[in-house]
PQR file of N, CA, C, O and H, with PARSE charges and radii, in Angstrom:
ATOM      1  N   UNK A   1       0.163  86.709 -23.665 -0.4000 1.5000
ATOM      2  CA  UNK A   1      -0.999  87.001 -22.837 -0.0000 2.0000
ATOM      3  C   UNK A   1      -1.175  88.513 -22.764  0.5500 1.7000
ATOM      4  O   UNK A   1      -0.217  89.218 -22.447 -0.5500 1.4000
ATOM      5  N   UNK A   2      -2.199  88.960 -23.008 -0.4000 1.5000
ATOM      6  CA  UNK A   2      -2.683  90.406 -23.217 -0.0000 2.0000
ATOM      7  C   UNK A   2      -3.403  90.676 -21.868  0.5500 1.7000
ATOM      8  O   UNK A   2      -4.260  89.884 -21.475 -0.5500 1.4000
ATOM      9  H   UNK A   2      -2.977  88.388 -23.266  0.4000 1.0000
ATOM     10  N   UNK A   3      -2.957  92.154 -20.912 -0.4000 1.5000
ATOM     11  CA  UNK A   3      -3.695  92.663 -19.645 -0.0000 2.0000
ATOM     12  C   UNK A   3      -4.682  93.657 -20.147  0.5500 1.7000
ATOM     13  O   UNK A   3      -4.331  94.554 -20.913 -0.5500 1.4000
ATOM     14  H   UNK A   3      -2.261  92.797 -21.232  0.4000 1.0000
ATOM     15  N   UNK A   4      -6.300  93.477 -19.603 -0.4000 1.5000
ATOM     16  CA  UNK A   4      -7.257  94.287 -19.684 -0.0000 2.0000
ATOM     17  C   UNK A   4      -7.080  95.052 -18.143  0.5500 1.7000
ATOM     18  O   UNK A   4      -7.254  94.489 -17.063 -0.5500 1.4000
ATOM     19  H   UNK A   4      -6.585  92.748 -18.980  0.4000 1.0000
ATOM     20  N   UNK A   5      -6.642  96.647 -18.371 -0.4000 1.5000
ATOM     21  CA  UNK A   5      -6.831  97.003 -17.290 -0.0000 2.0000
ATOM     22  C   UNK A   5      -8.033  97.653 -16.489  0.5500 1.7000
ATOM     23  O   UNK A   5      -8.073  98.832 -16.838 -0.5500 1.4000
ATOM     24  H   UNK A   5      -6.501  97.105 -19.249  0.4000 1.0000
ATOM     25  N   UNK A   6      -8.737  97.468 -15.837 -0.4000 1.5000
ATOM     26  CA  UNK A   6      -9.870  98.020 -15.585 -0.0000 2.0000
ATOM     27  C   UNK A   6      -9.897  99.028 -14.488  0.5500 1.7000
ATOM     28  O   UNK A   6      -9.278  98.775 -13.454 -0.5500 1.4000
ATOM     29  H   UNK A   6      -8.705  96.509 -15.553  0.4000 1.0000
ATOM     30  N   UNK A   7     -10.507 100.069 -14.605 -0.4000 1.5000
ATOM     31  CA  UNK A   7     -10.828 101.422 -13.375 -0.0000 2.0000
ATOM     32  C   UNK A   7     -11.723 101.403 -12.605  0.5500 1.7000
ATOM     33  O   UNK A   7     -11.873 102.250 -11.724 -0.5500 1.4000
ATOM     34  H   UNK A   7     -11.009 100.275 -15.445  0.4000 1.0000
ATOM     35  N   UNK A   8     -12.722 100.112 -12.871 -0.4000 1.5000
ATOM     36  CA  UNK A   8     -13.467  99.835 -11.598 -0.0000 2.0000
ATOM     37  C   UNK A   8     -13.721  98.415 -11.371  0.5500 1.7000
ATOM     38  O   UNK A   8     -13.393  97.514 -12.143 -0.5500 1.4000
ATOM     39  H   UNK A   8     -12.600  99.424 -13.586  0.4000 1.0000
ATOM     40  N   UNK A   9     -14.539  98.229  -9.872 -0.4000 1.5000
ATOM     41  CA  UNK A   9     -14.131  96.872  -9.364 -0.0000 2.0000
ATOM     42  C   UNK A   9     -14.537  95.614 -10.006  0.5500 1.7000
ATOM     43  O   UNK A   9     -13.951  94.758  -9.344 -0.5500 1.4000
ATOM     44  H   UNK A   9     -14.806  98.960  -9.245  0.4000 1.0000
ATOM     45  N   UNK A  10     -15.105  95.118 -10.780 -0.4000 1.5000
ATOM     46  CA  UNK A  10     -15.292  94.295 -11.720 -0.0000 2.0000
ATOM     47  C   UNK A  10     -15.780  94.949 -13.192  0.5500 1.7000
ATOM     48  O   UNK A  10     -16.110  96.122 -13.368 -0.5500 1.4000
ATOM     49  H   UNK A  10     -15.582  95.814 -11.317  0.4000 1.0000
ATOM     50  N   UNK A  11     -15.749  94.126 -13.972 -0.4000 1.5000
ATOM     51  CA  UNK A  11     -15.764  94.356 -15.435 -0.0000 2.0000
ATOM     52  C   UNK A  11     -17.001  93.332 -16.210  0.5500 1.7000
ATOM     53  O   UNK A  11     -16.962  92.260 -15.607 -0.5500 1.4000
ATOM     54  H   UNK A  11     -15.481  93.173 -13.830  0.4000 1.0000
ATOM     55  N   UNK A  12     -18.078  93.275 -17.320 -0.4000 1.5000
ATOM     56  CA  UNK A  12     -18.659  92.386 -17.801 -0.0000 2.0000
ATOM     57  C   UNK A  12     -17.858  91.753 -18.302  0.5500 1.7000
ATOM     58  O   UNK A  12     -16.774  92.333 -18.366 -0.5500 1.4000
ATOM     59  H   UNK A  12     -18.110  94.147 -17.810  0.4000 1.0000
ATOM     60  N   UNK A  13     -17.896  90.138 -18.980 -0.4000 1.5000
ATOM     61  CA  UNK A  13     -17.533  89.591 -19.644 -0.0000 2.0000
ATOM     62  C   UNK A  13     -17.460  89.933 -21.092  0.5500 1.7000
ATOM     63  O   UNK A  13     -16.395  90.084 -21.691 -0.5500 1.4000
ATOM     64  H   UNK A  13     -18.776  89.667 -18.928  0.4000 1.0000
ATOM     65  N   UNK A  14     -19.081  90.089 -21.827 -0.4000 1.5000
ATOM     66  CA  UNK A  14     -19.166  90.758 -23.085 -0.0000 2.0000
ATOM     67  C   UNK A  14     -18.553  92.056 -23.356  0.5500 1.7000
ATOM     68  O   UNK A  14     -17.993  92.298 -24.425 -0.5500 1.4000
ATOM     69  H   UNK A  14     -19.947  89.966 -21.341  0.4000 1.0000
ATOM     70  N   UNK A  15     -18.668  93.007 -22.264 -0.4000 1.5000
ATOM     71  CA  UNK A  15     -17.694  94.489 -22.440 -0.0000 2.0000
ATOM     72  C   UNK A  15     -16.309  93.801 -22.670  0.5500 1.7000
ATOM     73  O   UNK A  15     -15.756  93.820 -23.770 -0.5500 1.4000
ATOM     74  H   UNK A  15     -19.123  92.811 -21.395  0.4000 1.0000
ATOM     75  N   UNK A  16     -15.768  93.175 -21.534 -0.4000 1.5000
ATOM     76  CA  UNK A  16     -14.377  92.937 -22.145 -0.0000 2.0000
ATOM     77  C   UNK A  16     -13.738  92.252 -23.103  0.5500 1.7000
ATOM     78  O   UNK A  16     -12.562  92.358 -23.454 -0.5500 1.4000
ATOM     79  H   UNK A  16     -16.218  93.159 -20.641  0.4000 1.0000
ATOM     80  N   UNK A  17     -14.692  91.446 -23.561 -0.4000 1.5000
ATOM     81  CA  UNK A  17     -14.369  90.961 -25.188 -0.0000 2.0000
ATOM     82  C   UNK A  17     -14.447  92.136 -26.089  0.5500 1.7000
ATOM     83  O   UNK A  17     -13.371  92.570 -26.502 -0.5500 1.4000
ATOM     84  H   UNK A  17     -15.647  91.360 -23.277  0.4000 1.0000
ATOM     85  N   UNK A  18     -15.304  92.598 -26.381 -0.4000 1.5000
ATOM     86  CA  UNK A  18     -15.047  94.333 -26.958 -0.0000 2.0000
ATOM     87  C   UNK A  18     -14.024  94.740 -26.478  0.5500 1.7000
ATOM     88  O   UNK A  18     -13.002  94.765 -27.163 -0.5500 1.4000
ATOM     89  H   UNK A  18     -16.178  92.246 -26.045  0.4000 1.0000
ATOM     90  N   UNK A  19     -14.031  95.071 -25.464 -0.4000 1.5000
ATOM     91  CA  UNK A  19     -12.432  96.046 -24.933 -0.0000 2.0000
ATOM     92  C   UNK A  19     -11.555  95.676 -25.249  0.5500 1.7000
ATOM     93  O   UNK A  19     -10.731  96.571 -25.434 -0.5500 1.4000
ATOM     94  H   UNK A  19     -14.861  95.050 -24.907  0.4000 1.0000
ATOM     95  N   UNK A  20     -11.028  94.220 -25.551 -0.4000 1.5000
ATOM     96  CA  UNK A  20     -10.063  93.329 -26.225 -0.0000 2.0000
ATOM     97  C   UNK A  20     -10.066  93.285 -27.575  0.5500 1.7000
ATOM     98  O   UNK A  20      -9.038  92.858 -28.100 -0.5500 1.4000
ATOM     99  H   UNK A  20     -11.697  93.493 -25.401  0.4000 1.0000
ATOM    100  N   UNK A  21     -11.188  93.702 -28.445 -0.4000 1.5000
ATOM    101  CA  UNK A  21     -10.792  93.595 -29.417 -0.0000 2.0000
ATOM    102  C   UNK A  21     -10.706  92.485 -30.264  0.5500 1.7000
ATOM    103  O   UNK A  21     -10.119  92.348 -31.337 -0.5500 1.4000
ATOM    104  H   UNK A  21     -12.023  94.049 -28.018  0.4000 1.0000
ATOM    105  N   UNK A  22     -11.564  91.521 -29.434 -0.4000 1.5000
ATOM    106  CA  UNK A  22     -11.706  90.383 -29.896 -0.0000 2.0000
ATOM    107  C   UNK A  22     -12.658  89.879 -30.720  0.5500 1.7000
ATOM    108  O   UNK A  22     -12.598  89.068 -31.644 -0.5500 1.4000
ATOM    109  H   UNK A  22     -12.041  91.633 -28.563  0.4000 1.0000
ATOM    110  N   UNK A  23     -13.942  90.768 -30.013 -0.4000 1.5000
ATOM    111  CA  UNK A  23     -15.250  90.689 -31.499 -0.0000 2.0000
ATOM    112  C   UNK A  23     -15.242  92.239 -31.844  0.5500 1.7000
ATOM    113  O   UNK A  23     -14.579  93.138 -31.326 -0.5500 1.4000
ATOM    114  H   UNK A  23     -13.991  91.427 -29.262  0.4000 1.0000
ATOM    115  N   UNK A  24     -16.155  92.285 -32.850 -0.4000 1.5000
ATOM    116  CA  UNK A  24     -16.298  93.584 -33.619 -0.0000 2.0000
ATOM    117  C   UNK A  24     -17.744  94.353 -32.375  0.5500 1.7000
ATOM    118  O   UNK A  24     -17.586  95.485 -31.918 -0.5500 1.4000
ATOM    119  H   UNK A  24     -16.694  91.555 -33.270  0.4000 1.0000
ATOM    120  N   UNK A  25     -18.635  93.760 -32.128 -0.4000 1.5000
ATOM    121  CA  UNK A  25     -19.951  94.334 -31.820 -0.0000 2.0000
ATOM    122  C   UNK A  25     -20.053  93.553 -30.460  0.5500 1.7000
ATOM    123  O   UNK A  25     -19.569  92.424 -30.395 -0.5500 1.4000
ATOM    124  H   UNK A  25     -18.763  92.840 -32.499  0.4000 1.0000
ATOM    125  N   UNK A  26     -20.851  94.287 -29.051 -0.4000 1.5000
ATOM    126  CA  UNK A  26     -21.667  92.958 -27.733 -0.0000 2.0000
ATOM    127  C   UNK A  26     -22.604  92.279 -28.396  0.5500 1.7000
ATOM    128  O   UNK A  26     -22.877  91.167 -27.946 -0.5500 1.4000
ATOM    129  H   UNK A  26     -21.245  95.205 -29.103  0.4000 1.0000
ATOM    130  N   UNK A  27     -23.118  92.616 -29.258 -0.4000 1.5000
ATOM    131  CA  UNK A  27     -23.713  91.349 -29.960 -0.0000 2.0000
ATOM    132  C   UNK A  27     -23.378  89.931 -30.416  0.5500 1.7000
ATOM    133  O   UNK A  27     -23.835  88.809 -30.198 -0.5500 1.4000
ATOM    134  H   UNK A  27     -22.896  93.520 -29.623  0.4000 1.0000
ATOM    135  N   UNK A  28     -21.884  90.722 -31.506 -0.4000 1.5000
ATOM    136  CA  UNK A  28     -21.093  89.594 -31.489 -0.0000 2.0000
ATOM    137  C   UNK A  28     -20.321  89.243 -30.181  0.5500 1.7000
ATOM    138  O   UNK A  28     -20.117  88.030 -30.125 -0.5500 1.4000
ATOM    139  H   UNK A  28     -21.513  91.633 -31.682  0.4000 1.0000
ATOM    140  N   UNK A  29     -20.049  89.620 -29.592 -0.4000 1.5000
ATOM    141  CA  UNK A  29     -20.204  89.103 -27.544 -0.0000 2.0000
ATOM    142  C   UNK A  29     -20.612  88.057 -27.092  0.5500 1.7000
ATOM    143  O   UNK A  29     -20.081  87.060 -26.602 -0.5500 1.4000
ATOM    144  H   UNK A  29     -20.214  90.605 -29.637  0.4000 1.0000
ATOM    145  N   UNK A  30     -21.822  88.439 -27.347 -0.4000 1.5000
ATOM    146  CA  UNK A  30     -23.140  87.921 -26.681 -0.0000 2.0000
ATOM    147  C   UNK A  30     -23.247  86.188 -27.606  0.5500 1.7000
ATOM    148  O   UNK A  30     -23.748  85.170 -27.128 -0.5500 1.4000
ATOM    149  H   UNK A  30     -22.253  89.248 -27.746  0.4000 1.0000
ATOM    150  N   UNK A  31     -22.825  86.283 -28.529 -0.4000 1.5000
ATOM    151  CA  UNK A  31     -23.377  85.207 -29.549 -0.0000 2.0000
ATOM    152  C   UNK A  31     -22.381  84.354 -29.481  0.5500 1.7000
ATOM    153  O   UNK A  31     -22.651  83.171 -29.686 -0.5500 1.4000
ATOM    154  H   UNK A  31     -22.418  87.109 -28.917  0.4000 1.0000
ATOM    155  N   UNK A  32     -21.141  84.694 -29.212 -0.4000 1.5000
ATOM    156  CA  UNK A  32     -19.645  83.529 -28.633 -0.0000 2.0000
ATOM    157  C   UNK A  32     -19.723  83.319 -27.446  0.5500 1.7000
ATOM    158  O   UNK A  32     -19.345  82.189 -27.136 -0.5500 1.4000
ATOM    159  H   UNK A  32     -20.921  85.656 -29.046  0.4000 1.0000
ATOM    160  N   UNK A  33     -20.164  84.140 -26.380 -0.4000 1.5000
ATOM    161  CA  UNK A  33     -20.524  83.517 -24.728 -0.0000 2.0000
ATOM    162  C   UNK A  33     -21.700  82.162 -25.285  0.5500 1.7000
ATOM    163  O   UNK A  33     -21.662  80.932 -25.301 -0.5500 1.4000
ATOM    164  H   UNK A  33     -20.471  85.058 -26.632  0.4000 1.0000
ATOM    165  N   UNK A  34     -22.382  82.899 -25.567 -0.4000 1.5000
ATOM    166  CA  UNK A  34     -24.025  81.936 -25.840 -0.0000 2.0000
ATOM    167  C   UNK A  34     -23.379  80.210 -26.307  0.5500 1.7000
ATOM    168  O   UNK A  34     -23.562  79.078 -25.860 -0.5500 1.4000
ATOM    169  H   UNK A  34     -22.413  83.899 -25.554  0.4000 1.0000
ATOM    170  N   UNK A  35     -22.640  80.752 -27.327 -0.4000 1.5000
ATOM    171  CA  UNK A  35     -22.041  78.948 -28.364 -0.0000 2.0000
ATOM    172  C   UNK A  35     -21.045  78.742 -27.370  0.5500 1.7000
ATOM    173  O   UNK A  35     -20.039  78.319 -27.940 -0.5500 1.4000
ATOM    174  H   UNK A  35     -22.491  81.672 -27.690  0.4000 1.0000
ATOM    175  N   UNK A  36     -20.791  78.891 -25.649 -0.4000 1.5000
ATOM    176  CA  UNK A  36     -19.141  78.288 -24.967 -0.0000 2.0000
ATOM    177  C   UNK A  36     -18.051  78.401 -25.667  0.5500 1.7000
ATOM    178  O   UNK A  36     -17.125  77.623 -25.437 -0.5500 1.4000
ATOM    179  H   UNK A  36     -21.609  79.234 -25.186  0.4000 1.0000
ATOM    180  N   UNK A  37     -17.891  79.758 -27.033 -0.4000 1.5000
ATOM    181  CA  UNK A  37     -16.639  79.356 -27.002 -0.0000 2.0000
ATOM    182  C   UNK A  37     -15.534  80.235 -26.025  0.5500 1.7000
ATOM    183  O   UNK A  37     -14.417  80.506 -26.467 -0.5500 1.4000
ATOM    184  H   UNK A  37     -18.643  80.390 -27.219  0.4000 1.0000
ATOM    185  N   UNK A  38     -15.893  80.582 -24.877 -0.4000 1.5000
ATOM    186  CA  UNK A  38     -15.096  81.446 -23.857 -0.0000 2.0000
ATOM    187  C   UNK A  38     -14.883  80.681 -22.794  0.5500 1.7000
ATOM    188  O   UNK A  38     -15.729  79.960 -22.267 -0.5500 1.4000
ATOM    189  H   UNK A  38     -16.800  80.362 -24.518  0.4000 1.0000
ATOM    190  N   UNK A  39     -13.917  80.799 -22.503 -0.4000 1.5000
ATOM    191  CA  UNK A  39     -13.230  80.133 -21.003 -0.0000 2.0000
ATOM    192  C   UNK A  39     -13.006  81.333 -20.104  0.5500 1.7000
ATOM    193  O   UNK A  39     -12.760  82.388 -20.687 -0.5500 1.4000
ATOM    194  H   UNK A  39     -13.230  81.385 -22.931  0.4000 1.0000
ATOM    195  N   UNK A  40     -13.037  81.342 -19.138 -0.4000 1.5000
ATOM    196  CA  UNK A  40     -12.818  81.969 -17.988 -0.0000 2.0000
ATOM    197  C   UNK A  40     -12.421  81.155 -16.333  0.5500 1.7000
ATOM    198  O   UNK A  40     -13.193  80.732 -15.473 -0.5500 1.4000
ATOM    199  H   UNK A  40     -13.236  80.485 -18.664  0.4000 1.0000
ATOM    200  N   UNK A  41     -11.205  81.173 -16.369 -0.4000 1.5000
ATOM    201  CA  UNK A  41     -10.753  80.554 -14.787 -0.0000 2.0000
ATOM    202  C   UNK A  41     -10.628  79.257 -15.616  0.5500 1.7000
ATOM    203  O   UNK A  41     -11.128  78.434 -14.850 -0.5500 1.4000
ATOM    204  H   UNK A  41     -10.578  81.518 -17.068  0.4000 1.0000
ATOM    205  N   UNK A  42     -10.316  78.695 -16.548 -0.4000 1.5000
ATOM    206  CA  UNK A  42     -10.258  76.921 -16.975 -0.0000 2.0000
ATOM    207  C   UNK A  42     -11.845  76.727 -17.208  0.5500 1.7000
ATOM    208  O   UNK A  42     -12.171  75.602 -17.587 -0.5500 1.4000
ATOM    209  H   UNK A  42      -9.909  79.364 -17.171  0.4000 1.0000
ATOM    210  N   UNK A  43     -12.756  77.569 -17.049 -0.4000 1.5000
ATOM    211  CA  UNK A  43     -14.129  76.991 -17.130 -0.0000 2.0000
ATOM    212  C   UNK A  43     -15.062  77.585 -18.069  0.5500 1.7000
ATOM    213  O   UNK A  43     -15.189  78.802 -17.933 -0.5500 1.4000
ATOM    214  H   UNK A  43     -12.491  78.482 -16.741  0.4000 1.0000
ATOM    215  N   UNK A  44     -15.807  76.994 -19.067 -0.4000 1.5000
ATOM    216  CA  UNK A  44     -16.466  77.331 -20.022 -0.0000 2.0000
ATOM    217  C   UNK A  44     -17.737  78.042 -19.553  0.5500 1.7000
ATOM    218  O   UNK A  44     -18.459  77.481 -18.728 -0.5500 1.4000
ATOM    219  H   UNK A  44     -15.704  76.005 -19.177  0.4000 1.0000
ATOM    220  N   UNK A  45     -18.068  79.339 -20.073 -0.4000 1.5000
ATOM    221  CA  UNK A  45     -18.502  80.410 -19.313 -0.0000 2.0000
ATOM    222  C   UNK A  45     -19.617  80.643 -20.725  0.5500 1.7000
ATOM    223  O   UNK A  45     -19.220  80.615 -21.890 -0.5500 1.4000
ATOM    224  H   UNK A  45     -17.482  79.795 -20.743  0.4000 1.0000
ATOM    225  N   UNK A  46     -21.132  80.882 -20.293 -0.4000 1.5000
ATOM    226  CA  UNK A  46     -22.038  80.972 -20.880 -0.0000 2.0000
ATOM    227  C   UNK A  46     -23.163  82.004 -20.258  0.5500 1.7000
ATOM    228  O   UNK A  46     -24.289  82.295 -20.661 -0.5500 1.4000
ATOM    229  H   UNK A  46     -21.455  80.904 -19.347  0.4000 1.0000
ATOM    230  N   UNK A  47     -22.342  82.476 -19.018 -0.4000 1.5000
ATOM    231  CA  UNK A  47     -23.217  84.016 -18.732 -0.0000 2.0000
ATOM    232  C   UNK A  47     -22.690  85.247 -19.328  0.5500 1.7000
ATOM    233  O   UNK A  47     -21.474  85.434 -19.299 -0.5500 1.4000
ATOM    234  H   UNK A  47     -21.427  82.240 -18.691  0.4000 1.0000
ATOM    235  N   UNK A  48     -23.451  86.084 -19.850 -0.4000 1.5000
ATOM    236  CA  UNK A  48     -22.540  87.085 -20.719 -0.0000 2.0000
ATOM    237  C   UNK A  48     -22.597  87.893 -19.772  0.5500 1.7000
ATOM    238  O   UNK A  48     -21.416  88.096 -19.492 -0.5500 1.4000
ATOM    239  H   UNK A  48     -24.440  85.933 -19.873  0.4000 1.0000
ATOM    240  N   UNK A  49     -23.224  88.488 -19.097 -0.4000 1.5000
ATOM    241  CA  UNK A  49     -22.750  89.082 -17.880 -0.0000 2.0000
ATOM    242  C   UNK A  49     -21.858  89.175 -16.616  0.5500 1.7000
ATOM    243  O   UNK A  49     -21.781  90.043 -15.746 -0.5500 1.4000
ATOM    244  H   UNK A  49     -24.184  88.323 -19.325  0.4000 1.0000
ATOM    245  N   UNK A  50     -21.185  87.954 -16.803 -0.4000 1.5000
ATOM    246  CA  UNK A  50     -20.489  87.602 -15.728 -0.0000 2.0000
ATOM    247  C   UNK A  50     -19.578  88.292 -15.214  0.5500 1.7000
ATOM    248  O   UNK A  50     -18.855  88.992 -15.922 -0.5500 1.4000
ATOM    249  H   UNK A  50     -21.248  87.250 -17.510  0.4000 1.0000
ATOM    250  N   UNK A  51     -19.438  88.225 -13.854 -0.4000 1.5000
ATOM    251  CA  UNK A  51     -18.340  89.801 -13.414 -0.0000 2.0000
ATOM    252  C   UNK A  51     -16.997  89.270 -13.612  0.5500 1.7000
ATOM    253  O   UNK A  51     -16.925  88.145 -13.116 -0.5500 1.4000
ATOM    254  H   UNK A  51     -20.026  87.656 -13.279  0.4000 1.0000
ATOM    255  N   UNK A  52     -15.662  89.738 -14.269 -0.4000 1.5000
ATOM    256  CA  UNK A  52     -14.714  89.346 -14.310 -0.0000 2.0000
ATOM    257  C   UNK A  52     -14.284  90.580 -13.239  0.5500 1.7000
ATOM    258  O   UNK A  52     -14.713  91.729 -13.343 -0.5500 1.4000
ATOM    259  H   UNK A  52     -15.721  90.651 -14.672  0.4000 1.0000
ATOM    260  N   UNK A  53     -13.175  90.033 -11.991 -0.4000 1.5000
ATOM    261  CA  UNK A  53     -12.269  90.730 -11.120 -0.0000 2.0000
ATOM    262  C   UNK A  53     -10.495  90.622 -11.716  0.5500 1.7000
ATOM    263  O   UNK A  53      -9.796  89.761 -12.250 -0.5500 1.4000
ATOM    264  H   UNK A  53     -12.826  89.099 -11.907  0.4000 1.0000
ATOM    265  N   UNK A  54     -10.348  91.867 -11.309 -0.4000 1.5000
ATOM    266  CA  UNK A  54      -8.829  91.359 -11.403 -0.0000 2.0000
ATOM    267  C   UNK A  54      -7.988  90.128 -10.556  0.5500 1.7000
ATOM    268  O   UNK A  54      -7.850  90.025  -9.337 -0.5500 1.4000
ATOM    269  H   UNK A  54     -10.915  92.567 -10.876  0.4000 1.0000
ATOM    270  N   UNK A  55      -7.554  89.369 -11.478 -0.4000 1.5000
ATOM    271  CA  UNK A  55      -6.571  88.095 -11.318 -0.0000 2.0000
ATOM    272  C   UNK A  55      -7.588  86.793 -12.471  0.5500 1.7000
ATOM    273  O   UNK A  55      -7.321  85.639 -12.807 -0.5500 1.4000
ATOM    274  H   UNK A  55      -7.667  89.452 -12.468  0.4000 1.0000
ATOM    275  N   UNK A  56      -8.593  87.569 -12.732 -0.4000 1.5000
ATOM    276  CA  UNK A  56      -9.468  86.452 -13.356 -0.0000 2.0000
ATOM    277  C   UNK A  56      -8.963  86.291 -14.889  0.5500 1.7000
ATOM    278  O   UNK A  56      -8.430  87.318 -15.310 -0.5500 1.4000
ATOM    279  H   UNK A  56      -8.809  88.506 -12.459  0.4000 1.0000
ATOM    280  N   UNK A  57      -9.023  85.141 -15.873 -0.4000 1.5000
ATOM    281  CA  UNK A  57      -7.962  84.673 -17.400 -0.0000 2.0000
ATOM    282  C   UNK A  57      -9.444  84.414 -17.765  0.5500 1.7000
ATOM    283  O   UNK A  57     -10.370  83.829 -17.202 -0.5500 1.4000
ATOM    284  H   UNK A  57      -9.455  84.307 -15.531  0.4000 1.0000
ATOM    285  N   UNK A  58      -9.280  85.171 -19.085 -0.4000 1.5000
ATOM    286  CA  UNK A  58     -10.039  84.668 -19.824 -0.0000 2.0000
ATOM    287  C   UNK A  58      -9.497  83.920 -21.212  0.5500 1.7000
ATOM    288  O   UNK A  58      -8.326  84.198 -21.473 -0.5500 1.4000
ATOM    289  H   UNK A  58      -8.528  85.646 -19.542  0.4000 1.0000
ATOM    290  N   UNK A  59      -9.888  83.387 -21.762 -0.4000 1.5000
ATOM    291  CA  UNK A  59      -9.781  82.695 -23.022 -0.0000 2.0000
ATOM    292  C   UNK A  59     -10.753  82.638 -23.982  0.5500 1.7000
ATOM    293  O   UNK A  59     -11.971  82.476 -23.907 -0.5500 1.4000
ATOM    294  H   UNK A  59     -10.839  83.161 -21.550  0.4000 1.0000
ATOM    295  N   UNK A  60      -9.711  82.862 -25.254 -0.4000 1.5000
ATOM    296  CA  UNK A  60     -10.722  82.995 -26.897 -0.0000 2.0000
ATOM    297  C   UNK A  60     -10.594  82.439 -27.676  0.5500 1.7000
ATOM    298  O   UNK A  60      -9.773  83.287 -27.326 -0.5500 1.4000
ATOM    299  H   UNK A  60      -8.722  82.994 -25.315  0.4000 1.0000
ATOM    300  N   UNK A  61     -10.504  81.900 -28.403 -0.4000 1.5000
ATOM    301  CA  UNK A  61     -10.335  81.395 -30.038 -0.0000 2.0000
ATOM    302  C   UNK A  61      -8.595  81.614 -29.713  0.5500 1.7000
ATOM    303  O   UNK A  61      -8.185  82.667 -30.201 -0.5500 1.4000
ATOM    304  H   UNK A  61     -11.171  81.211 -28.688  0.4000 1.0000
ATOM    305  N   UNK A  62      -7.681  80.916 -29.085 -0.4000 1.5000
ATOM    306  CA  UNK A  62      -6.328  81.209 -28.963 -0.0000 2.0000
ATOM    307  C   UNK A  62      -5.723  82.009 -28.436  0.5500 1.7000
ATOM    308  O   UNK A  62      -4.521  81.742 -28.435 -0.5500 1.4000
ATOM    309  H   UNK A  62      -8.014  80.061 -28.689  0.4000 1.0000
ATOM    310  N   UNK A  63      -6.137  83.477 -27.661 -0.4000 1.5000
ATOM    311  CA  UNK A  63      -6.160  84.197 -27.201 -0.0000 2.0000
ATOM    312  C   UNK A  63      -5.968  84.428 -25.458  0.5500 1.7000
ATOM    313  O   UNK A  63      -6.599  83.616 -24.781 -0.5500 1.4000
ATOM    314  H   UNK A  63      -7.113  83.694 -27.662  0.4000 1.0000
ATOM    315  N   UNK A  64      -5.540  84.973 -25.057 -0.4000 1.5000
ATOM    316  CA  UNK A  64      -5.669  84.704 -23.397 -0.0000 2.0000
ATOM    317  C   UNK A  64      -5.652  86.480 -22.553  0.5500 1.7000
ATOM    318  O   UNK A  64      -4.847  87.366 -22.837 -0.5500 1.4000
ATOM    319  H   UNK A  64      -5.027  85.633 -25.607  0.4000 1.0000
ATOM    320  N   UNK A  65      -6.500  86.559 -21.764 -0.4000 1.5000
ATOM    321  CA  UNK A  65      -6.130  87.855 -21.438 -0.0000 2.0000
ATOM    322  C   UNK A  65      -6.170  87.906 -19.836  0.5500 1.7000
ATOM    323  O   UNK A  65      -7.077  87.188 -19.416 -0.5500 1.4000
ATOM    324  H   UNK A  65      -7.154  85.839 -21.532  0.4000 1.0000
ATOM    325  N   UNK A  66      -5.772  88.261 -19.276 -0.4000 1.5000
ATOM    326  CA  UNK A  66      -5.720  88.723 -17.736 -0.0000 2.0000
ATOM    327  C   UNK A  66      -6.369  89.923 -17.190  0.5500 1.7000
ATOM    328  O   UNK A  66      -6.380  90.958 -17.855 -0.5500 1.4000
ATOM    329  H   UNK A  66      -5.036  88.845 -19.617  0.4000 1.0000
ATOM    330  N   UNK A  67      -7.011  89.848 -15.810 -0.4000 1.5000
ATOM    331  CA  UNK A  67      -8.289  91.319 -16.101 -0.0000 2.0000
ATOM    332  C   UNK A  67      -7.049  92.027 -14.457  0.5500 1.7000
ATOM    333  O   UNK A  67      -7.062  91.461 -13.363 -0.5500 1.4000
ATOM    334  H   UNK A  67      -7.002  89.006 -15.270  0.4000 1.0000
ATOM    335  N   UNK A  68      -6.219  93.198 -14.745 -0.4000 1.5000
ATOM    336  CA  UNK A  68      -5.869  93.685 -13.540 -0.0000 2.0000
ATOM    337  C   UNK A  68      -6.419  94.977 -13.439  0.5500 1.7000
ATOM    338  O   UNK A  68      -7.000  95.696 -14.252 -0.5500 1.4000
ATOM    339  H   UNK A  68      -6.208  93.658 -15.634  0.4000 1.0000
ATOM    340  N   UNK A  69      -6.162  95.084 -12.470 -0.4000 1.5000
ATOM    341  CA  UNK A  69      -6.668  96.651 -11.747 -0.0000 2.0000
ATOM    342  C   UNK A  69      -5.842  97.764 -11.968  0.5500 1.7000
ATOM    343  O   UNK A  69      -4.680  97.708 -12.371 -0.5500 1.4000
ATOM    344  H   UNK A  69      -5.690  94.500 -11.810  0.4000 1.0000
ATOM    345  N   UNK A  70      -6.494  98.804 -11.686 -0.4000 1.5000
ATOM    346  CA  UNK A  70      -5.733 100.102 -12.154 -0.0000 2.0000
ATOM    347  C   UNK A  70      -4.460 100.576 -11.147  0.5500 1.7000
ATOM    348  O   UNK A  70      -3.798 101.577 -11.418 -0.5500 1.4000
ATOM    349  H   UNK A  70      -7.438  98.850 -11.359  0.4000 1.0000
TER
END
């Protein structure tokens, strides 16, 4: 499990797939929120904006990351 640490009080969803390193572009972001393939909290997540807080799990294509605070 990989920690995204963040410096302020919530984080986007699509930014932190970038920040992870998980897609190349927020486009490509934007286009894996859009098809559900992201989980967030156990729940399939289709707002690309969505605020992730620290303690919140996201999930990718096998992947898992945890969003904590600075």
């Amino acid at each position: 499990m990989e920690t995204l640490t963040i410096h302020t009080p919530f984080i986007q969803l699509n930014q932190a797939l970038k920040l992870l390193g998980w897609v190349e572009s927020g486009a490509m972001a934007n286009e894996v929120i859009d098809q559900g393939l992201v989980v967030v909290n156990e729940v399939q997540e289709y707002r690309r904006r969505n605020k992730l807080y620290p303690g919140m799990v996201i999930v990718f294509e096998g992947q898992t990351a945890v969003i904590a605070a600075e």
